[in-house]
BAFI-3210 file (N, C-alpha, C; in Angstrom, 3 decimals, decimal comma, padded with zeros to 6 digits):
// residues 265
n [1|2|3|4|5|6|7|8|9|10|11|12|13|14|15|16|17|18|19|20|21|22|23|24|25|26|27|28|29|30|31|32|33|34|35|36|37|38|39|40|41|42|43|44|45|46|47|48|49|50|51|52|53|54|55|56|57|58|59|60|61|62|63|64|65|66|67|68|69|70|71|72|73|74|75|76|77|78|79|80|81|82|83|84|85|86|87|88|89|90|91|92|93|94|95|96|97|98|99|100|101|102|103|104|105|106|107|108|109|110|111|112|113|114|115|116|117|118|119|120|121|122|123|124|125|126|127|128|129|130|131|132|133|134|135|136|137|138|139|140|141|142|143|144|145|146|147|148|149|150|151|152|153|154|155|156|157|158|159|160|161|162|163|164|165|166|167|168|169|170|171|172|173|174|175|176|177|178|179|180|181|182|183|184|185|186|187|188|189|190|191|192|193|194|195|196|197|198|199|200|201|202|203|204|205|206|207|208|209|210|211|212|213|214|215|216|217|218|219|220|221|222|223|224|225|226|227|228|229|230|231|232|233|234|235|236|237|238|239|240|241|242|243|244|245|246|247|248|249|250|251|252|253|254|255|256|257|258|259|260|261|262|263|264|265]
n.u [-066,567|-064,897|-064,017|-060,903|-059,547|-059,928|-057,560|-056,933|-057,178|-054,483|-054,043|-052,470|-051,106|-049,298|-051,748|-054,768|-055,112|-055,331|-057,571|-059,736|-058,720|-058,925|-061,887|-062,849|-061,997|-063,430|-066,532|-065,610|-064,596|-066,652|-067,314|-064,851|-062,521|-060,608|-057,801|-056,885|-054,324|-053,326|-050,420|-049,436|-048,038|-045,502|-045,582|-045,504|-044,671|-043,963|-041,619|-039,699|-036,288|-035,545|-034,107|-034,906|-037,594|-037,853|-037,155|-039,034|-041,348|-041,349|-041,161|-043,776|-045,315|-043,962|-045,397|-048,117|-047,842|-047,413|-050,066|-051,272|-051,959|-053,652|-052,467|-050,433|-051,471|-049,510|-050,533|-049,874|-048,054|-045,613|-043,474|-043,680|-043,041|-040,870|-039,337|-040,062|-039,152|-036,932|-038,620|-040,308|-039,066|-037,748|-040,586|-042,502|-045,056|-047,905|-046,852|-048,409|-048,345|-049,152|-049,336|-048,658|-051,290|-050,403|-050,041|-053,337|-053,660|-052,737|-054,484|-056,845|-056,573|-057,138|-055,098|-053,079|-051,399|-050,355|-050,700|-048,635|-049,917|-048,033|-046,482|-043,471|-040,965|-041,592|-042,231|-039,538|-037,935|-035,710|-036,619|-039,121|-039,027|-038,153|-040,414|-042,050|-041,130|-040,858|-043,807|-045,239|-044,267|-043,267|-045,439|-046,533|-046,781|-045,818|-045,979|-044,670|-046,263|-045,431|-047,573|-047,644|-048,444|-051,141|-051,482|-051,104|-052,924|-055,093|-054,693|-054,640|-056,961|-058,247|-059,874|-062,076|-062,773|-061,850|-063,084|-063,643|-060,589|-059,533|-060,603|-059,260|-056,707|-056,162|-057,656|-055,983|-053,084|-054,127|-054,523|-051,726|-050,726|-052,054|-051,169|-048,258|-048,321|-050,680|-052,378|-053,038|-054,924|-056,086|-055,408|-053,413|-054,290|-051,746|-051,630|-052,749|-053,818|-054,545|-057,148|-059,428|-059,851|-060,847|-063,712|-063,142|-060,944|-062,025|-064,309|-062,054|-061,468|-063,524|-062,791|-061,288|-060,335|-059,808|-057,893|-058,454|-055,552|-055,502|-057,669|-056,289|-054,345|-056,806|-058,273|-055,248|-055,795|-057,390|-056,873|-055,587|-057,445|-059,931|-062,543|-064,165|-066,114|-066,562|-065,704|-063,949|-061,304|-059,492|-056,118|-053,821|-051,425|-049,486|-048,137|-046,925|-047,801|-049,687|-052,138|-053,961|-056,439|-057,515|-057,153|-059,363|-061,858|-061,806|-062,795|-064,782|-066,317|-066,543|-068,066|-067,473|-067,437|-065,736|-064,000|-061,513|-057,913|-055,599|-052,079|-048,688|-045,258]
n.v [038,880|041,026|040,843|041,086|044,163|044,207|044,252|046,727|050,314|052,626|055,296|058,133|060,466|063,734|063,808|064,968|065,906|064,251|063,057|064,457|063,558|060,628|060,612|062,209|059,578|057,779|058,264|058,307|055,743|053,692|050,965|050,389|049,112|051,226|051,852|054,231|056,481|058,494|059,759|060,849|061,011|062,065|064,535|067,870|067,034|069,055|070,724|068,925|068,252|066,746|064,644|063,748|063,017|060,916|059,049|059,325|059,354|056,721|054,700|054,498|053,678|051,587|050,142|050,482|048,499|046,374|045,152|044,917|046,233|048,013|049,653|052,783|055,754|058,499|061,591|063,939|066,890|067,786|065,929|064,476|066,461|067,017|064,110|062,203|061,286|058,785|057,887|056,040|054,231|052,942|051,627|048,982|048,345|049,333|053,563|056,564|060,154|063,331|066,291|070,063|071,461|073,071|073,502|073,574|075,600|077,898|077,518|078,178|080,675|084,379|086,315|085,016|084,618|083,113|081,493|079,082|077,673|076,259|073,792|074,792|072,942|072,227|075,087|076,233|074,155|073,524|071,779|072,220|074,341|073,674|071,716|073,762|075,220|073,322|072,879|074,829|076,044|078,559|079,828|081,915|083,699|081,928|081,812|080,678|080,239|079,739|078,153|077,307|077,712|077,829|075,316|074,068|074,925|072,968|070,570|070,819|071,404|074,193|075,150|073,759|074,877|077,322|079,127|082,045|083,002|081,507|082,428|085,080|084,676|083,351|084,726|087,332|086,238|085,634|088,084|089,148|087,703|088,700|090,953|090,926|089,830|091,514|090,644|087,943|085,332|082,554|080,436|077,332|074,917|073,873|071,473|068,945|069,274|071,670|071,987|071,709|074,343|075,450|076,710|079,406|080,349|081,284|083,047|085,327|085,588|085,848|086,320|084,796|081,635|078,186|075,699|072,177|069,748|067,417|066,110|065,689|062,809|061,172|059,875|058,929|056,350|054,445|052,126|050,152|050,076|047,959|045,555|045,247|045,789|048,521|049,250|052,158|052,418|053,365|054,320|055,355|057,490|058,307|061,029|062,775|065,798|065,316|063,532|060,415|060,664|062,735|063,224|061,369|062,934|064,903|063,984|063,087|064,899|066,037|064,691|061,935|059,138|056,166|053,160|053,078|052,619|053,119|053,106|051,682|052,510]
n.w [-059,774|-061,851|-065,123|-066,763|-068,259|-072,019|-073,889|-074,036|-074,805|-073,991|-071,467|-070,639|-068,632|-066,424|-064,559|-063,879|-066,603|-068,787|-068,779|-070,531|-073,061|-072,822|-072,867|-074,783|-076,556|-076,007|-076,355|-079,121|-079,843|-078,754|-077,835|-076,692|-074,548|-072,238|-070,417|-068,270|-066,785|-064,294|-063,380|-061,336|-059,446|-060,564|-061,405|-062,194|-065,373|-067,231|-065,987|-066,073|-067,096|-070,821|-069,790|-067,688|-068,076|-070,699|-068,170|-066,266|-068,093|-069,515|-067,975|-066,801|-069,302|-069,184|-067,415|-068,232|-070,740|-069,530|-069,427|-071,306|-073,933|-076,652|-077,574|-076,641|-075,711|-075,191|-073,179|-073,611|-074,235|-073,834|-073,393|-075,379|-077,466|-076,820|-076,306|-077,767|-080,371|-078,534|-076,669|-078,727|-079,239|-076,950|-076,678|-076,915|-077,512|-079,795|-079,757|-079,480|-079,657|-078,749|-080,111|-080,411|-082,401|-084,719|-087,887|-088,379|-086,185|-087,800|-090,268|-089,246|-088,180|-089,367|-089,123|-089,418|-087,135|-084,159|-080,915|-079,264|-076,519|-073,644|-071,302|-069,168|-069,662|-072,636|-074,033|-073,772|-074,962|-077,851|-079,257|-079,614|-081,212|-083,331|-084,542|-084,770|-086,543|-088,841|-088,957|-089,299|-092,107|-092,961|-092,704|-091,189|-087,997|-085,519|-081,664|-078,765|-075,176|-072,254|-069,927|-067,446|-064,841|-064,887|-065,660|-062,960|-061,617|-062,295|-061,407|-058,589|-058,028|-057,960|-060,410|-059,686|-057,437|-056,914|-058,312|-059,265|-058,374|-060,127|-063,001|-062,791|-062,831|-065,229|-067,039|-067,022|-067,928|-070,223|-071,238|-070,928|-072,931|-075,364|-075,139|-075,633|-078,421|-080,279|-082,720|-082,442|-082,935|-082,681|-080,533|-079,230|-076,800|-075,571|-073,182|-072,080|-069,786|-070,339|-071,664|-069,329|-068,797|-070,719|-070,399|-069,070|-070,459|-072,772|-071,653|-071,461|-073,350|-075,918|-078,583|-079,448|-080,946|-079,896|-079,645|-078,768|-078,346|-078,373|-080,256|-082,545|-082,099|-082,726|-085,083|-085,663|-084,095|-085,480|-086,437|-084,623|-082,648|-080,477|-079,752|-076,968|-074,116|-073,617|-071,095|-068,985|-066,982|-064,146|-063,058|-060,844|-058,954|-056,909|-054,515|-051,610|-052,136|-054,207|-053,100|-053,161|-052,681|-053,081|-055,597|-056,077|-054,760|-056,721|-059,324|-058,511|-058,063|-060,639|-061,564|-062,810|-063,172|-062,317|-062,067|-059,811|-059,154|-056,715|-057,686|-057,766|-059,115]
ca.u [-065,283|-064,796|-062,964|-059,489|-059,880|-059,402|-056,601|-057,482|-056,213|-053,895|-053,727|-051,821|-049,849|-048,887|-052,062|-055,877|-055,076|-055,290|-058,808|-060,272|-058,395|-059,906|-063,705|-063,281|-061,652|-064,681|-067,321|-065,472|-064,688|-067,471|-066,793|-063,083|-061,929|-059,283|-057,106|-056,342|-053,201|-053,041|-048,568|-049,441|-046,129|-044,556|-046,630|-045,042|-043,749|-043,536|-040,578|-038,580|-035,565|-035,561|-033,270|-035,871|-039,124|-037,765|-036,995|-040,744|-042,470|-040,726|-041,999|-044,942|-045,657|-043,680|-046,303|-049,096|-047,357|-047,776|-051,762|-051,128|-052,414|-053,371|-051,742|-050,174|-051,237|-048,973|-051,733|-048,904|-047,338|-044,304|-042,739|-044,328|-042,755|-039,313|-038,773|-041,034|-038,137|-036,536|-039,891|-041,011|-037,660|-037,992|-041,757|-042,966|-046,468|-047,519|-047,050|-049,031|-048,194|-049,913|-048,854|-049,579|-051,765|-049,968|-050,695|-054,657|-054,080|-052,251|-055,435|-058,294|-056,150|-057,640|-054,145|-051,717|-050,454|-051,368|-050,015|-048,878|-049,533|-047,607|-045,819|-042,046|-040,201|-041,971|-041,878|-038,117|-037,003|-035,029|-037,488|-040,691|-038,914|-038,240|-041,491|-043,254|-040,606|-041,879|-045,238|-045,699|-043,824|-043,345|-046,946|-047,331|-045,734|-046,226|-045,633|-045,221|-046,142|-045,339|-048,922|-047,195|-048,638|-052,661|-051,704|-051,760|-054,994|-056,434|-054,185|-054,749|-058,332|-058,649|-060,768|-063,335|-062,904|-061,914|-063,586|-062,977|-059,675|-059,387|-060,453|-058,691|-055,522|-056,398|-057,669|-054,043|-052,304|-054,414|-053,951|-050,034|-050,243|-051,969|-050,044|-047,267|-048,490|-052,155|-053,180|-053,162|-056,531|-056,172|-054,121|-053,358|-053,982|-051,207|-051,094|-053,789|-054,524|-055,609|-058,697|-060,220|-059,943|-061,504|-064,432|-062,297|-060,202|-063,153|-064,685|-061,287|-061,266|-064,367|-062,891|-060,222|-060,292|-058,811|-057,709|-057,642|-054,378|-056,212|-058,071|-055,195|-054,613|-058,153|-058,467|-054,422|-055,672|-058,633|-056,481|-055,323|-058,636|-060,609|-063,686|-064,847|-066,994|-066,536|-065,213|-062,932|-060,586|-058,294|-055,110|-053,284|-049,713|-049,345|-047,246|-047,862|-048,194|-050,951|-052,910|-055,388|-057,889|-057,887|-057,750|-060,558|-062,485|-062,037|-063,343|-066,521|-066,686|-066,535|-069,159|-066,648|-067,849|-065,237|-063,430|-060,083|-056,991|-054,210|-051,057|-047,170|-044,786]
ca.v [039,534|042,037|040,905|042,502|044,947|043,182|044,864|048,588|051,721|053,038|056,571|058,515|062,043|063,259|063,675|065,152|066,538|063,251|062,551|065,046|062,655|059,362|061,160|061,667|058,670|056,682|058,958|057,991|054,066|053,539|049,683|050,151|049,379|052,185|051,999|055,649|056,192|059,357|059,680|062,424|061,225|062,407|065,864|068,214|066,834|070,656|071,083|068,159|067,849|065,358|062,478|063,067|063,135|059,877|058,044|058,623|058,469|055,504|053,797|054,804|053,530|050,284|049,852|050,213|047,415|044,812|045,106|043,688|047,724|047,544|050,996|053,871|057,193|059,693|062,383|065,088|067,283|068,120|064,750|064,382|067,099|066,879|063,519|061,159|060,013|058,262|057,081|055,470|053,603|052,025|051,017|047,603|048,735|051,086|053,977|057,534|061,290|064,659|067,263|071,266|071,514|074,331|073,832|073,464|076,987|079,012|077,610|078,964|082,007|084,999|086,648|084,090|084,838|082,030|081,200|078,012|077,970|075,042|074,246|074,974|072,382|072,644|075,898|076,464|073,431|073,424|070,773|073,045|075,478|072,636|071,344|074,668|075,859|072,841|072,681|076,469|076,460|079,822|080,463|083,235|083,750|081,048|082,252|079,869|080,624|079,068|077,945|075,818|077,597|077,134|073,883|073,688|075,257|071,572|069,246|071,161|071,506|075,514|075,458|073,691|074,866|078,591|079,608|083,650|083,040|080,911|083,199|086,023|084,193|083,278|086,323|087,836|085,149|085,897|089,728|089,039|087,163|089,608|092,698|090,704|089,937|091,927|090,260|086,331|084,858|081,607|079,717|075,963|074,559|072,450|071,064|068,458|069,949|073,409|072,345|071,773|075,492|076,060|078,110|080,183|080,986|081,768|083,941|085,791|086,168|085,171|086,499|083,593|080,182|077,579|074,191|071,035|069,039|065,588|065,744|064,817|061,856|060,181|059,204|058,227|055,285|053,453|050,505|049,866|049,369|046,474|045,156|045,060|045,733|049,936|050,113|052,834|052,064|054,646|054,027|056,632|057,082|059,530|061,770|063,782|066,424|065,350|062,364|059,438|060,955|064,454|062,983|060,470|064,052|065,541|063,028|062,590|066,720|066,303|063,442|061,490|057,803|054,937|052,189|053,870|051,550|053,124|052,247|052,298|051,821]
ca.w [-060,042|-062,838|-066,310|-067,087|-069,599|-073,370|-075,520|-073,430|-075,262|-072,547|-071,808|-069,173|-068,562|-065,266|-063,589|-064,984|-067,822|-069,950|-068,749|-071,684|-073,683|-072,636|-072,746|-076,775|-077,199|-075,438|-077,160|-080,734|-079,793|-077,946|-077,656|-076,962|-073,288|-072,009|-068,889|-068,359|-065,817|-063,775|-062,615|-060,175|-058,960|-061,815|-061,775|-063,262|-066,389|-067,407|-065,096|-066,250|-068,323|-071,472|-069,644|-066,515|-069,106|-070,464|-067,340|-065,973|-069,447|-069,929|-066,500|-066,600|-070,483|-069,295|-066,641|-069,179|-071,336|-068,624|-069,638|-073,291|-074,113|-078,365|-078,113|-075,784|-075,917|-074,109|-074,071|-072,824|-075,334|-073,494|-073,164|-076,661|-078,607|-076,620|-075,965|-078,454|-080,536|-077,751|-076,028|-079,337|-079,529|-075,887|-076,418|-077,220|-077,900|-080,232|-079,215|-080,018|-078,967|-079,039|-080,211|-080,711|-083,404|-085,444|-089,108|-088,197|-086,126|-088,582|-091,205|-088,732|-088,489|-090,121|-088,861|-089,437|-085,839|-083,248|-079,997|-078,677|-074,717|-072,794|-069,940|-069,635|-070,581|-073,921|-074,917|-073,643|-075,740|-078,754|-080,135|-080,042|-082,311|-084,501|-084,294|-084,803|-087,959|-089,970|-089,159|-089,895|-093,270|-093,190|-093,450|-090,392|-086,870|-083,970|-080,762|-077,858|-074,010|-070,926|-069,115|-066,419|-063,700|-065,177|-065,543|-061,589|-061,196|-062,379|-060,090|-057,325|-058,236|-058,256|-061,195|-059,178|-055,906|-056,512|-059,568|-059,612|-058,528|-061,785|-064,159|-063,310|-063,459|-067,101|-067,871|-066,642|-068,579|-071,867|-071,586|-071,484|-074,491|-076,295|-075,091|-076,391|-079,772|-080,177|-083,794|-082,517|-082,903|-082,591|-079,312|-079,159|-075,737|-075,825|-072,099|-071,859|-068,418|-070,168|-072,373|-068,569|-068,400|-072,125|-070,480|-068,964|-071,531|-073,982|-070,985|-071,121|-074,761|-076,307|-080,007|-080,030|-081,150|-078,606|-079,743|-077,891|-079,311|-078,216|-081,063|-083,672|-082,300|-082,476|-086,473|-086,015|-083,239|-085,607|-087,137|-083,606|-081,929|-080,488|-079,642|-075,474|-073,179|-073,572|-069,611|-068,552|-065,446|-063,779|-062,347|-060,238|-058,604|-055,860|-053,456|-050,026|-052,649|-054,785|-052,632|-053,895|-051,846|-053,399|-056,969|-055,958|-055,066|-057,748|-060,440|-057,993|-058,189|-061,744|-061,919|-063,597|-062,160|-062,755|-060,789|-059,579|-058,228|-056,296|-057,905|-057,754|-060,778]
c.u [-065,283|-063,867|-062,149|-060,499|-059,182|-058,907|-056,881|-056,585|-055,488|-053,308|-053,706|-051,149|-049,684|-050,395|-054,071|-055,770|-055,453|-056,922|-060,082|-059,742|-059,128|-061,324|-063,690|-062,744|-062,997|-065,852|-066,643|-065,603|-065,312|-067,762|-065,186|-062,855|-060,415|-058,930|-056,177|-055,677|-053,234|-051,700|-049,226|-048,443|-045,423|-044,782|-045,550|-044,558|-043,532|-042,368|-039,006|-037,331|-035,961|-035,076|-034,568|-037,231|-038,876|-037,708|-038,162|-041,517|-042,277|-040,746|-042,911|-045,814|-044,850|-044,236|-047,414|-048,811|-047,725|-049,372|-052,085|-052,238|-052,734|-052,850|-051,519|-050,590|-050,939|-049,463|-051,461|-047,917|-046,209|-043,801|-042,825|-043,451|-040,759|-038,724|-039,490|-039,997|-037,354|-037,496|-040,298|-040,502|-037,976|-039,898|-041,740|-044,528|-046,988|-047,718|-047,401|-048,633|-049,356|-048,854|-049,571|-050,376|-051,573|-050,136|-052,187|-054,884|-053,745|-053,252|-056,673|-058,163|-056,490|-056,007|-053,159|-050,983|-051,217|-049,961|-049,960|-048,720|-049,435|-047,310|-044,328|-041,121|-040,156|-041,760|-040,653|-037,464|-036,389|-036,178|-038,562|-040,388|-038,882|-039,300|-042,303|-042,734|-041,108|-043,142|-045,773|-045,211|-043,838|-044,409|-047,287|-046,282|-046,494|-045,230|-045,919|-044,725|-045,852|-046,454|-048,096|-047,887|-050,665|-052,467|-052,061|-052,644|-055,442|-055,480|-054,614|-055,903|-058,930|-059,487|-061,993|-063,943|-063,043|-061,676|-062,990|-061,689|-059,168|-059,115|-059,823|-057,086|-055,360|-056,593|-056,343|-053,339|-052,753|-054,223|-052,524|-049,779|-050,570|-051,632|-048,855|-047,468|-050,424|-052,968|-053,373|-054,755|-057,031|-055,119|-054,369|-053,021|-053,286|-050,240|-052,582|-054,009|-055,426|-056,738|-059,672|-060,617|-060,799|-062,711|-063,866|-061,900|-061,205|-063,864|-063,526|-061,168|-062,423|-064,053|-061,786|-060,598|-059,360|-058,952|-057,154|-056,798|-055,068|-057,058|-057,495|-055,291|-055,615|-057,769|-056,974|-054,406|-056,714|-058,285|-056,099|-056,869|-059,494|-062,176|-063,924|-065,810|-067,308|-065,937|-063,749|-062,358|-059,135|-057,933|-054,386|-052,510|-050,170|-048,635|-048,028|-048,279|-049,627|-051,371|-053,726|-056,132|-058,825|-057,750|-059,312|-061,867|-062,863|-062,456|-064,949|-067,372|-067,084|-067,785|-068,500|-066,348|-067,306|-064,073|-062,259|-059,253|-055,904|-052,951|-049,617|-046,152|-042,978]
c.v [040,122|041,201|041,704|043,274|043,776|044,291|046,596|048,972|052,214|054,491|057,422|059,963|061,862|063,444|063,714|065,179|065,610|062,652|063,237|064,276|061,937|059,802|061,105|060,665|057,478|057,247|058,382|056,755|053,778|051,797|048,955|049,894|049,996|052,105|053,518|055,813|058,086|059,350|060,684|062,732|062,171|064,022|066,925|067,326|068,337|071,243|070,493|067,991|066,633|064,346|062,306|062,775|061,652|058,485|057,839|058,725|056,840|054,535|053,819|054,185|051,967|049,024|048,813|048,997|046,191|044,062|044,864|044,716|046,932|049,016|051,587|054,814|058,023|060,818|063,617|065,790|067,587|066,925|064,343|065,050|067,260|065,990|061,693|060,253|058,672|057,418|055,714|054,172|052,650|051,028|050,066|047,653|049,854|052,672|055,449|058,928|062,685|065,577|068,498|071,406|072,659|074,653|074,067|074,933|077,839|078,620|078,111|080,091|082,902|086,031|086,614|084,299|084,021|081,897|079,740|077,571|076,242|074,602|074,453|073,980|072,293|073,648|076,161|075,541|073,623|073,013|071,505|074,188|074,541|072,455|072,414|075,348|074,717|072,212|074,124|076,654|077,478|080,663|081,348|082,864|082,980|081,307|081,342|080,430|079,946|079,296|077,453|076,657|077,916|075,641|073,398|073,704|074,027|070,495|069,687|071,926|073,179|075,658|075,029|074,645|076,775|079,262|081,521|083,762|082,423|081,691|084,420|085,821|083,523|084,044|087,047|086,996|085,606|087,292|090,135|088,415|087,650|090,913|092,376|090,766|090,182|091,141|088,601|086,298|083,589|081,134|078,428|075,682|073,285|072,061|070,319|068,775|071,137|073,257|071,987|073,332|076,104|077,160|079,360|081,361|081,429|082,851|085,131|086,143|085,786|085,524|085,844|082,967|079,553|076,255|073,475|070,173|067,475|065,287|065,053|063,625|060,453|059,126|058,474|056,582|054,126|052,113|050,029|049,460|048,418|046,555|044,815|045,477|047,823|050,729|050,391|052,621|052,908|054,343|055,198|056,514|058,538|059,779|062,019|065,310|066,356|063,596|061,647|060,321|061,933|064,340|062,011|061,868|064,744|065,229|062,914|064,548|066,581|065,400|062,217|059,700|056,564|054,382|052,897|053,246|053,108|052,321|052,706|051,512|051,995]
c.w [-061,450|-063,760|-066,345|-068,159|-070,825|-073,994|-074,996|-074,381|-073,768|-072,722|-070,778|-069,779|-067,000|-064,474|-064,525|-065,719|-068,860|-070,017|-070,213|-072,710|-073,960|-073,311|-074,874|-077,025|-076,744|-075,994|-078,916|-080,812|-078,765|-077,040|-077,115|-075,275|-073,062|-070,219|-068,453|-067,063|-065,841|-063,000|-062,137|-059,654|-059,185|-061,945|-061,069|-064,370|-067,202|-067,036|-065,120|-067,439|-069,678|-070,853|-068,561|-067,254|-069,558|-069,727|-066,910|-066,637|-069,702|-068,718|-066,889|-068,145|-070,085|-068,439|-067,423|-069,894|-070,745|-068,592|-070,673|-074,071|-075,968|-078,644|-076,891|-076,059|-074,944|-074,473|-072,936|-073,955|-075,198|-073,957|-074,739|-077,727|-077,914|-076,308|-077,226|-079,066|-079,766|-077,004|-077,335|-079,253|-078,377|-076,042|-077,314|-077,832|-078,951|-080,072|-079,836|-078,743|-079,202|-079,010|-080,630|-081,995|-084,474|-086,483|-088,725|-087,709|-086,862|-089,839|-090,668|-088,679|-089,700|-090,339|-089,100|-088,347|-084,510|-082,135|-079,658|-077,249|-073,998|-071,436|-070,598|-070,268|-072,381|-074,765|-075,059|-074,519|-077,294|-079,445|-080,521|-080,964|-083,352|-085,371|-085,348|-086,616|-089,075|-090,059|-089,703|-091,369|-093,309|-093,286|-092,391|-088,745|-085,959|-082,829|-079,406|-076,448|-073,363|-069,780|-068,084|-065,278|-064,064|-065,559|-063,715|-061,029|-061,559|-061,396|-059,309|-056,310|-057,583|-058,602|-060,829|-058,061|-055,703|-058,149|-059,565|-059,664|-060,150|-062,716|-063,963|-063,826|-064,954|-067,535|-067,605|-067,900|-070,077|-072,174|-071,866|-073,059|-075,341|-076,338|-076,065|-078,093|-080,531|-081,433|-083,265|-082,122|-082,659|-081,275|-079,237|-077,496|-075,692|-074,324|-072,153|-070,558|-069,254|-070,845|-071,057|-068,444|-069,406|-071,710|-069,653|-069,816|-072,755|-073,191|-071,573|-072,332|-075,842|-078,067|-080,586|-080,311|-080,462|-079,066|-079,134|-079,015|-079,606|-079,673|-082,441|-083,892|-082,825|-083,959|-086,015|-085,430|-084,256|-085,647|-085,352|-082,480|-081,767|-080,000|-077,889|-074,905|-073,212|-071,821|-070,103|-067,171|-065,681|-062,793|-061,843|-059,287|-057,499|-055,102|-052,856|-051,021|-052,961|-053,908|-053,377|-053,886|-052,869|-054,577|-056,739|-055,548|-055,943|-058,997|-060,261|-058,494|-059,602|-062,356|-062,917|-062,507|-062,917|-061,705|-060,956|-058,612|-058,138|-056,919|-057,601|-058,783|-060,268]
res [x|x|x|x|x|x|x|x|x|x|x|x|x|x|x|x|x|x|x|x|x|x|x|x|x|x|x|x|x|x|x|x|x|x|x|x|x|x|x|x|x|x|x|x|x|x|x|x|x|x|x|x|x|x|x|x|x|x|x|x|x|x|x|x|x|x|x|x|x|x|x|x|x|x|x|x|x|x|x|x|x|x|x|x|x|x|x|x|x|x|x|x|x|x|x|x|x|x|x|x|x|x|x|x|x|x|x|x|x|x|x|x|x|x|x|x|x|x|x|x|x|x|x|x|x|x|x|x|x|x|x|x|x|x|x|x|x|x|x|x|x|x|x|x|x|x|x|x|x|x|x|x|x|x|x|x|x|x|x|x|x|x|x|x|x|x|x|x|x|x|x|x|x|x|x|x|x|x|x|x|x|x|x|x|x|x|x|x|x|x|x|x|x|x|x|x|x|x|x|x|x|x|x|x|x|x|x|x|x|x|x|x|x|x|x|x|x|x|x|x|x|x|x|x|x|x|x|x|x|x|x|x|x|x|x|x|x|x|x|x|x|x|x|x|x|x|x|x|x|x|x|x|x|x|x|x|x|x|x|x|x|x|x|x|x]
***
């Protein structure tokens, strides 16, 4: 019989997207055991208000808890940048967000004009102007899109399955964003679903720079980390929408080989 995990990092969104997460966090703490939680349930969190973003962040992180986690990371920038205050408040554990990386793009910027591409709830919120007015200090124009429908291309495993279709719908998507504003040089993929798409989006523009947000967090998790065995174990919630089955496919597609429980929260 298998050992629990000891003290896992725990790290969830609503569905793939968080798995590019996990991968550098197991490449940096190579000793660290992580219990990484796929809500597919939940999938969209792009779509959801703040009270609904709270009610199933705030399951779904009170799940994780029951696994005596040495940290959360909600490794979803929506829920993150419009609902974190309130999440931090309910958690018992400590708990870590992602967010767009906006000072970092307006310093790679040769331009000072960077995009930040999300899903909707994100960019539409109040909070992401917040967010974006004092992380930019005035230092150049940030412009944020609404990805939410390349975020589906990876639940619903497009990007494996129907590659051309893929890229032209990214390439579409990146030609709107620079019709809109032609000098941006830099774009923050800030939907941990879209750095699955990163060659894509570098096909589609190969004279951008594309930052994954996941990277922030890493250095903020060190004091928090422990000492185990280095296994990863993935937990996953599901509808008639998105099935086990057809996430349990798409991990094997990906070569992405770790024990995977069915769960419900």
């Amino acid at each position: 019989m298998t050992p629990p995990l000891h003290k896992p990092l725990a790290v969830f969104d609503a569905g793939l997207g968080s798995y590019a997460a996990v991968r550098l966090l197991h490449d940096t703490y190579p000793e660290q055991d992580i219990l990484y939680l796929a809500d597919r349930a939940s999938f969209p969190y792009g779509g959801k208000s703040k009270a609904d973003l709270v009610a199933v962040v705030g399951k779904a992180v009170a799940y994780l808890e029951t696994f005596d986690p040495c940290a959360v990371v909600l490794a979803s920038n929506a829920p993150t940048v419009v609902a974190f205050d309130v999440l931090k408040d309910m958690a018992r554990k400590p708990l870590f967000g992602v967010y767009p990386p906006v000072a970092d793009a307006l310093v790679r910027s040769r331009s000072k004009q960077v995009a930040v591409l999300g899903v909707r709830s994100m960019v539409e919120s109040s909070e992401i102007r917040t967010f974006i007015d004092r992380a930019a200090q005035g230092q150049g124009g940030v412009h944020a899109f609404d990805a939410s429908d390349l975020v589906a291309l990876i639940e619903n495993a497009a990007f494996l399955n129907e590659k051309p279709g893929t890229q032209g719908k990214v390439s579409r998507f990146v030609d709107k964003v620079r019709a809109a504003f032609p000098d941006i040089d830099v774009m923050t993929l800030s939907s941990t679903h879209l750095p699955w798409l990163s060659d894509f989006f570098e096909k589609a523009a190969p004279d951008v720079t594309f930052l994954d947000p996941a990277a922030t967090v890493v250095a903020a998790l060190e004091p928090y980390v422990t000492t185990g065995s280095g296994r990863v174990e993935g937990h996953v919630t599901e509808d008639e929408r998105y099935p086990y089955e057809a996430f349990a496919q798409i991990l094997d597609t990906l070569d992405i080989r770790i024990p995977l429980h069915r769960v419900a929260f």
